[in-house]
C-alpha positions as CSV (number, residue, x, y, z in Angstrom):
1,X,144.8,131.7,146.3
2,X,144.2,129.1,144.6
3,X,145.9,128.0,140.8
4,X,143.3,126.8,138.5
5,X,144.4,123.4,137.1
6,X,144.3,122.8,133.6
7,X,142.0,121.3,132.0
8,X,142.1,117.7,131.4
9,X,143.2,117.0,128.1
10,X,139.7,114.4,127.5
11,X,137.4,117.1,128.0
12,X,139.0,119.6,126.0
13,X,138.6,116.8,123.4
14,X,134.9,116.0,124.4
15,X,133.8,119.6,124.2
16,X,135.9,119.9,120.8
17,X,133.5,116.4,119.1
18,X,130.6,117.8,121.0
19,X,131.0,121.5,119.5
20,X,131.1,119.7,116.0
21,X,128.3,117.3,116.3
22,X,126.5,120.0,117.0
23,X,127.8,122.0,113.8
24,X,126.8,118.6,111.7
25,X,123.5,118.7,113.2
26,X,122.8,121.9,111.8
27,X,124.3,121.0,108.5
28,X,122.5,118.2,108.0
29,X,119.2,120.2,108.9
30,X,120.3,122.7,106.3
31,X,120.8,119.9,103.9
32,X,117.1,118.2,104.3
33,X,115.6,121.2,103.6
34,X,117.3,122.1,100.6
35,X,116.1,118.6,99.4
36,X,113.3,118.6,100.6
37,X,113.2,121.8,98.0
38,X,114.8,119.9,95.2
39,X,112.0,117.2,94.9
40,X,109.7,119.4,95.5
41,X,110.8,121.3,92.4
42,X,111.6,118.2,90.4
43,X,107.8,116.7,91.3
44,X,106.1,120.0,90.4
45,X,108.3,119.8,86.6
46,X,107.4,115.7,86.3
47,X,103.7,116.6,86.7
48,X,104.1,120.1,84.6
49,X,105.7,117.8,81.8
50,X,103.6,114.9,82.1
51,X,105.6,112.5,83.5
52,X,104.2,111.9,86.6
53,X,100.8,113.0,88.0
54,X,99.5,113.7,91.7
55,X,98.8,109.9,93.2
56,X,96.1,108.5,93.6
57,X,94.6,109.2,97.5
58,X,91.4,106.9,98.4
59,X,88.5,108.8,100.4
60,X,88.6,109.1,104.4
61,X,86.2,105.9,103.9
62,X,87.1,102.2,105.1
63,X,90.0,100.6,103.4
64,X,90.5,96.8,102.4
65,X,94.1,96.3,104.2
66,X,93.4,92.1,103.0
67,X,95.3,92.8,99.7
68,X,98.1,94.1,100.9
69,X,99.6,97.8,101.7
70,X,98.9,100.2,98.6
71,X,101.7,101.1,96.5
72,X,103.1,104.5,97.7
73,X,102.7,107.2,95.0
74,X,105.2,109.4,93.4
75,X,104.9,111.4,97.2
């Protein structure tokens, strides 16, 4: 027979940081998605109160990149 050795004291520490990168991982998804949500709801009440409206999107059509990038929107 044959005595199991212990485990090494590192990877009982590795698994410990991997076990909660993992958990912050998931948090983090958690937390995008309620943002994600939140501007969502606070873009839907700019445009219901007037403050902002949709932007401005240009046609499928060629665009003249010799000005410059557009301004990005309120998206």
């Amino acid at each position: 027979m044959t005595a199991h050795p212990s485990p090494d004291p590192v990877e009982l520490e590795l698994a410990s940081i991997r076990q909660q990168l993992t958990e912050l991982r998931a948090e983090q998804r958690e937390m995008k998605q309620a943002i994600d949500e939140l501007v969502q709801t606070f873009r839907s009440l700019a445009m219901h109160l007037g403050i902002a409206s949709e932007p401005y999107r240009k046609s499928g059509g060629a665009t003249d990149r010799s000005k410059g990038s557009d301004i990005p929107g309120f998206a």
